[in-house]
C-alpha positions in Angstrom: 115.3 107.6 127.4 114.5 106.8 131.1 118.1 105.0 131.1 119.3 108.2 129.6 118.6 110.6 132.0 119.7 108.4 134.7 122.9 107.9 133.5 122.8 111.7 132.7 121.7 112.8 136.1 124.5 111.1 137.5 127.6 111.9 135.2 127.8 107.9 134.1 127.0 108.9 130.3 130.3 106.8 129.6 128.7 103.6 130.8 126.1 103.8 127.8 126.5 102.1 124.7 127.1 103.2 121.1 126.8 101.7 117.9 130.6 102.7 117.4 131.5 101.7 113.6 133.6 98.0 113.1 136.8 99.1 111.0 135.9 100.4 107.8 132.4 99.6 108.4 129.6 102.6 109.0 127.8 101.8 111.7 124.2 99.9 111.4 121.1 101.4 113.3 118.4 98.7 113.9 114.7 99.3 114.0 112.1 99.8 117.4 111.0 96.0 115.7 114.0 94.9 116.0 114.1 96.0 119.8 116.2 98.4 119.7 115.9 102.5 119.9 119.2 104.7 119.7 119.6 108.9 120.8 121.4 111.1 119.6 123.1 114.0 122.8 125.1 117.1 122.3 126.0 120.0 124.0 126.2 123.7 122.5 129.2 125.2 124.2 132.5 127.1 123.2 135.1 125.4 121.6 137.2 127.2 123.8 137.9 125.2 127.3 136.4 127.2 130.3 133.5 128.9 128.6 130.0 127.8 130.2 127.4 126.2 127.9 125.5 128.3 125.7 122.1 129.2 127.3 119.0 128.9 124.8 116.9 132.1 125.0 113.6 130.0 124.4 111.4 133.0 125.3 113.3 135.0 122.6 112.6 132.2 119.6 115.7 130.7 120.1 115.4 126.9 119.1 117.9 123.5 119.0 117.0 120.9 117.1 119.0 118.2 114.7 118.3 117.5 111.1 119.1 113.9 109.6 121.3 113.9 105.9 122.0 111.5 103.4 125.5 111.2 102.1 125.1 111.2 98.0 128.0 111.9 95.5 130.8 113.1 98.2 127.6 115.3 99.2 124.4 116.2 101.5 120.7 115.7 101.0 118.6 117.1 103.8 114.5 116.3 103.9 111.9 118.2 102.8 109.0 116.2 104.2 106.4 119.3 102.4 107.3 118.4 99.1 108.6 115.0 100.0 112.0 115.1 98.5 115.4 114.2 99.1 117.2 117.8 98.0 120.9 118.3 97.5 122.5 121.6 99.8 124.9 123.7 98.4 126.8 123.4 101.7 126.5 121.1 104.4 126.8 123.7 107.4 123.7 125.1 106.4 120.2 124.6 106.5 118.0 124.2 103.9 114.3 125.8 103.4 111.7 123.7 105.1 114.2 120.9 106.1 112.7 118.5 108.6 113.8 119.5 111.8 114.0 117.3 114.3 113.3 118.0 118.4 115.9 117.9 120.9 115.1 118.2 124.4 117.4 119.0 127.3 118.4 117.7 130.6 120.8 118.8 133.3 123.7 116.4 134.4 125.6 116.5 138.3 127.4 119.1 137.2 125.3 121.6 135.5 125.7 120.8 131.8 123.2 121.2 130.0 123.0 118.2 127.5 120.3 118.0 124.6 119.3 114.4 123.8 116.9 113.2 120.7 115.5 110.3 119.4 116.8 109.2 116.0 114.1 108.3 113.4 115.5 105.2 112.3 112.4 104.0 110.2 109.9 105.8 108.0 106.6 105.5 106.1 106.6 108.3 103.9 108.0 107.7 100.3 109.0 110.4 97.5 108.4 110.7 94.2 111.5 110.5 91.8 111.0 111.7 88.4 111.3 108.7 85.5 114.3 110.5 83.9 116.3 110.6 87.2 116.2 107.0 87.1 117.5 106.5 83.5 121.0 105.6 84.2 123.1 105.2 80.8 122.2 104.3 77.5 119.4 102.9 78.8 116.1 105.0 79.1 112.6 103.6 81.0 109.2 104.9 79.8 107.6 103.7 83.4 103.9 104.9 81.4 104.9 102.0 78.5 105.8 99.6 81.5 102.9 100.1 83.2 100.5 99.8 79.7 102.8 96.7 79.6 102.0 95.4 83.0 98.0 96.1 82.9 97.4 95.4 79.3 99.9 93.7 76.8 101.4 91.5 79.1 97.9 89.9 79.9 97.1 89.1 76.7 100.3 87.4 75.5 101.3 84.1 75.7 104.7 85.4 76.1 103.4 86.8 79.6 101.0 85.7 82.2 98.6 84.5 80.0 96.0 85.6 82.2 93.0 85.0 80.3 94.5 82.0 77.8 94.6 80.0 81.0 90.8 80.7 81.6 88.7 77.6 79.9 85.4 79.2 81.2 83.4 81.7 78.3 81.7 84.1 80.4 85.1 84.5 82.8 87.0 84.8 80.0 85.1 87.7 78.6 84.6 89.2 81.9 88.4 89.1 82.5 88.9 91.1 78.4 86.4 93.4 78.7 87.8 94.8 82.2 91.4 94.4 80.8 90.0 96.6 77.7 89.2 98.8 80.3 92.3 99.3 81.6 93.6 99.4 78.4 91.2 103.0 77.9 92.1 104.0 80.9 95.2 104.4 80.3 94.9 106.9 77.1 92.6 109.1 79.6 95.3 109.1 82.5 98.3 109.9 80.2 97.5 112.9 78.3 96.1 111.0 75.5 92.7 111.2 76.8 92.2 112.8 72.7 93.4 109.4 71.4 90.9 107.8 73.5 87.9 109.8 72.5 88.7 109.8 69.1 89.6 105.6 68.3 87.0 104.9 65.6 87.2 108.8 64.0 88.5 109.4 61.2 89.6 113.3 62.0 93.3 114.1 62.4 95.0 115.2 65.5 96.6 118.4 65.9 99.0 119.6 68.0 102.3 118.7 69.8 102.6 114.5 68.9 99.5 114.8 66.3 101.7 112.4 63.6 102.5 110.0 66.3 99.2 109.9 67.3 97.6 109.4 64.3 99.8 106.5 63.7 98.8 105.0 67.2 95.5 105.0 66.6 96.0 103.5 62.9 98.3 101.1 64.5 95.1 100.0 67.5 92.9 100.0 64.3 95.3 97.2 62.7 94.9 95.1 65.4 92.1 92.6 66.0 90.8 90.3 68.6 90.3 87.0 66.5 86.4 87.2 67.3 84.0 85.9 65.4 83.5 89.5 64.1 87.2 90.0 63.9 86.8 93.4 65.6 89.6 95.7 65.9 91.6 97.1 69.4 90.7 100.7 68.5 86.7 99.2 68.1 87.1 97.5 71.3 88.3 100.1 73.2 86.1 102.6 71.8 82.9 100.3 73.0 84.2 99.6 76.1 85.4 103.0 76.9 81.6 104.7 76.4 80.0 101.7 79.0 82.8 102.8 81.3 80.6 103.9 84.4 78.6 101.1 83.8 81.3 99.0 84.0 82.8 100.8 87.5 79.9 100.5 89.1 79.8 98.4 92.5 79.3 94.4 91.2 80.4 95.2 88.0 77.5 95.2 85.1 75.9 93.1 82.9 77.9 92.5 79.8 75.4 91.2 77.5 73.1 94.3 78.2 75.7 96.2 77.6 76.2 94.8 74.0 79.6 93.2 74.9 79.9 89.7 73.7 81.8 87.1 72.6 83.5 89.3 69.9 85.2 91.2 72.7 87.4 87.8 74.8 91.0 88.5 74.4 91.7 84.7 74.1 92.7 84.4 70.2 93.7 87.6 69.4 95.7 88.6 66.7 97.6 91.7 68.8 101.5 92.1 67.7 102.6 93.9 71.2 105.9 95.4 69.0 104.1 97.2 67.3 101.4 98.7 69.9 104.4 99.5 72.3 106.5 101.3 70.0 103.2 103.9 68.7 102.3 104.2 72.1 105.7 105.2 73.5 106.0 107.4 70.4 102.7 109.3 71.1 103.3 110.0 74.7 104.6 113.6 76.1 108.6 113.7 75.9 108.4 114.9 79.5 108.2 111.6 81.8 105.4 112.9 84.1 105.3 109.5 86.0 107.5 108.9 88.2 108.5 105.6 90.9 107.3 106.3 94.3 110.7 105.4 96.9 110.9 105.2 100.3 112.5 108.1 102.7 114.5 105.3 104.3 116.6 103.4 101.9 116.8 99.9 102.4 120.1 100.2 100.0 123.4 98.5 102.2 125.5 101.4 100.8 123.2 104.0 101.6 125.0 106.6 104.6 123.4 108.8 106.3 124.7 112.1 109.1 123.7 114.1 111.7 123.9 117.8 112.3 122.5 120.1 115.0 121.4 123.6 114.5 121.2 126.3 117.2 118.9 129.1 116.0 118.6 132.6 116.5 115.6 134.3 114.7 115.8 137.5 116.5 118.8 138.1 114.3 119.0 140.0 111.1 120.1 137.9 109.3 119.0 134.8 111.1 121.5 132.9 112.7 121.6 129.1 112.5 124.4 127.3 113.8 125.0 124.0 112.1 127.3 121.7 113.4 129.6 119.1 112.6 128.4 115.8 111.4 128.3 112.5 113.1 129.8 109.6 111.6 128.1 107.8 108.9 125.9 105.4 109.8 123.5 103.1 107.7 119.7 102.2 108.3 119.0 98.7 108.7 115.7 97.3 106.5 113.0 95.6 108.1 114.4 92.4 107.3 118.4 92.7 107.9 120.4 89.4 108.9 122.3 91.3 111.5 118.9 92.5 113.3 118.5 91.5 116.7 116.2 89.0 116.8 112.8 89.6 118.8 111.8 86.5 120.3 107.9 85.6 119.3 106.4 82.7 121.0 102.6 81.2 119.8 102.2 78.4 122.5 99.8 76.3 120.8 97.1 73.9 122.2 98.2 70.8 124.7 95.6 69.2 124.5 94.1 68.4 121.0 91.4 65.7 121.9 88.1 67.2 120.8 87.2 67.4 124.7 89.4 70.1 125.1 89.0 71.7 121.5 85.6 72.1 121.9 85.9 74.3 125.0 87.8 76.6 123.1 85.4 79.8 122.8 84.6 81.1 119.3 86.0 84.7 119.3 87.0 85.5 115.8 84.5 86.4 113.6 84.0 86.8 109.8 80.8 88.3 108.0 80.1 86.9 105.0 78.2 88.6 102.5 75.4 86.6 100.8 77.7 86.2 97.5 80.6 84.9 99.9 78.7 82.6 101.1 77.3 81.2 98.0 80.3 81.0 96.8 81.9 79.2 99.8 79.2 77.0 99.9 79.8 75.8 96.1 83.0 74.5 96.7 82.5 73.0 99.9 83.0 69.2 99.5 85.0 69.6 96.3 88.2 71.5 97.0 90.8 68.6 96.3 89.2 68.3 92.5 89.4 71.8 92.2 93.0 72.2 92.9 94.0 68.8 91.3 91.6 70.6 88.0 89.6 67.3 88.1 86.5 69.4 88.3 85.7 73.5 87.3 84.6 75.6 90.3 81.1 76.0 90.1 79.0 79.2 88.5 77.4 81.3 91.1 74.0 80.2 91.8 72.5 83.8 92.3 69.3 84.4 94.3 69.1 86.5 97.7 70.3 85.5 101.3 71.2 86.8 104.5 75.0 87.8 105.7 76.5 85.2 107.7 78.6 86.2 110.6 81.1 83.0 110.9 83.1 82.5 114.9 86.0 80.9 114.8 88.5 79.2 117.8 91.7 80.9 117.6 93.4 78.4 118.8 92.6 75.8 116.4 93.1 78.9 114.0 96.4 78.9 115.1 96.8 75.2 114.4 95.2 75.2 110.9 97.6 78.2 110.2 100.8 76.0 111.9 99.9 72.9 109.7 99.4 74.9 106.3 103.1 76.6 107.3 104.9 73.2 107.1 102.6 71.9 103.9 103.5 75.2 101.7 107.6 74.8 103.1 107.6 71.7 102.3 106.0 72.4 98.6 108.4 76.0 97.8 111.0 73.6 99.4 111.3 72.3 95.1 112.3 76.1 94.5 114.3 77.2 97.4 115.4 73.9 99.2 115.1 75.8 102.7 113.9 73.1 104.9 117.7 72.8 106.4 117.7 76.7 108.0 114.0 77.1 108.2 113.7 75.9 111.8 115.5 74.9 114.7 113.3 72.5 117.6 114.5 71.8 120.7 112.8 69.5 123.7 111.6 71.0 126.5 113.2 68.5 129.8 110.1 68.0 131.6 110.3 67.4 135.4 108.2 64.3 137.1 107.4 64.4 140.7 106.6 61.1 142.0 
């Protein structure tokens, strides 16, 4: 901005640069991380040669500002940020209710122009909600409520999957792990308008209502389904028993599963569960209306993605309000955070010299951790062991219980800094097997050192 104004201040706008587009090519705005910051200037004049500039009756309401569009389907979205959404205008020279307005302030140049200059927001954190149906595309249609009971539930428990708790050789983990994965499971039915279904797994009353076949047939279709305990107990039992402990179960530190009457009968790990046929009554139950929706970001990290810029001159002492809209800019895209063509902003970590334990030693201790009494336990129980632990030579031990103090840990940061440099290369070298990087991971060069005699 400061190199702005100068330039501005002494009619040498021309010597600044612009991210003018490459042939074909929309032009590419980097982030403030990638070093770089970018303004957009106008003037609100005549198009008529000879007329002065148009002077903005501040005092009067009179206002300039610029709003940002995306370019979708040959047309504009503008920004609602009080709704969030993206929403399509029925015509561009116009401005939409509640559109994100964006400030402009002024400056005058040698020759008493009046100029408007603003910053362009090249980046964002907020995100907007896009309804599951908008993003069915085709023949094919997403349930994002059955992908998520997928992603929480079904795919935990199948081998096909993550096989999150066959893995698990330990009993009382292995329970721990079903039970809370039951949990989620009821959860679930509460969150997604079948809280009715949930309250009502081991009755034997009949829905009513909008989906009451459907849901009768999910809850037949949980009852069909067992765990492969000792008990052979059923989903729909399951589910039932964990739901009614479920502030128990939510509380801080979890709960006591054998007081709560949840035992071995409850582990997940040879259950009979056919995830078919679960899926299909659950997606059949659920509202037609796909409430859920995917949560994008304002900025789209999407290559083809354009976006425009328009000013507005407003007048609200007018009846009707007059809002001048103006032409667009070209279309330019929005880098990502990680963009190939990004400037690169140089980071240099000089580590330690010298490495004797002389010198590390003097190094003082200013990063701290505080380590809870169960933290420490269990840092302590592995302490000595680690390499049979992550060889599986040897289980990690049980926690040993019994009360202690907090522990506040101080750390070097520089030998922080060389523990963190050594595990770098050790997990390169390892992914190295899945993305053979090592040959554009890193470039070292000597640095000429000069000797005085």
């Amino acid at each position: 901005m400061e190199e702005f104004l100068t330039a501005a201040a002494n009619n040498r706008l021309s010597n600044l640069s612009s991210p003018v587009p490459e042939g074909s090519q929309a032009a590419k705005l980097f982030q403030p991380i990638h070093g770089r910051f970018y303004l957009l200037s106008a003037t609100l004049a005549c198009r008529f040669p000879g007329f002065p500039d148009r002077a903005v009756r501040r005092e009067e309401g009179e206002s300039v500002f610029f709003v940002l569009r995306r370019l979708v389907d040959g047309g504009e979205q503008g920004w609602i940020p009080t709704q969030p959404t993206w929403k399509t205008l029925p015509r561009p020279r116009m401005l939409l209710e509640g559109e994100e307005r964006l400030a402009l302030s002024s400056t005058i140049t040698l020759d008493d122009r009046s100029i408007y200059v603003g910053y362009i927001p090249v980046a964002s954190r907020e995100t907007y909600a896009v309804p599951a149906a908008q993003l069915n595309t085709g023949n094919a249609t997403i349930d994002f409520r059955v992908e998520e009971f997928d992603a929480r539930f079904l795919y935990q428990i199948t081998p096909l999957g993550s096989s999150a708790v066959d893995a698990i050789t330990d009993d009382s983990i292995a329970l721990n792990v079903s039970v809370y994965l039951l949990l989620d499971a009821y959860e679930f039915l509460l969150n997604n308008e079948l809280s009715d279904v949930a309250q009502n797994l081991t009755s034997a009353a009949s829905f009513s209502g909008a989906k009451a076949m459907e849901k009768n047939t999910l809850r037949s279709t949980l009852a069909a389904q067992t765990l492969g305990g000792p008990s052979s107990l059923t989903l729909a039992q399951a589910l039932s028993d964990v739901g009614q402990q479920r502030q128990q179960l939510n509380q801080e530190g979890g709960a006591d599963l054998s007081e709560l009457g949840l035992g071995d009968d409850y582990k997940l790990q040879d259950h009979t569960i056919n995830p078919t046929n679960v899926r299909e009554a659950l997606r059949n139950a659920l509202p037609d209306v796909l409430q859920s929706g995917v949560e994008l970001p304002k900025v789209e990290p999407q290559a083809n993605t354009r976006y425009v810029l328009r000013c507005v001159y407003e007048r609200p002492q007018c009846e009707p309000i007059v809002r001048v809209v103006s032409q667009p800019t070209e279309p330019f895209r929005l880098a990502p955070f990680f963009d190939a063509d990004a400037p690169v902003r140089p980071v240099k970590i000089p580590l330690p010299t010298d490495i004797s334990v002389a010198a590390l030693r003097r190094f003082k201790k200013g990063v701290s951790f505080m380590l809870s009494p169960a933290m420490h336990r269990r840092a302590e129980a592995i302490a000595g062991i680690e390499s049979d632990i992550i060889t599986g030579d040897q289980e990690p031990p049980a926690d040993s219980g019994g009360d202690g103090l907090a522990y506040i840990c101080s750390f070097s940061i520089q030998i922080i800094f060389i523990v963190a440099f050594f595990l770098l290369l050790m997990f390169v070298i390892i992914l190295n097997i899945a993305f053979w990087w090592i040959a554009f991971f890193k470039i070292c060069l000597p640095i000429p050192k000069r000797f005085v005699s």
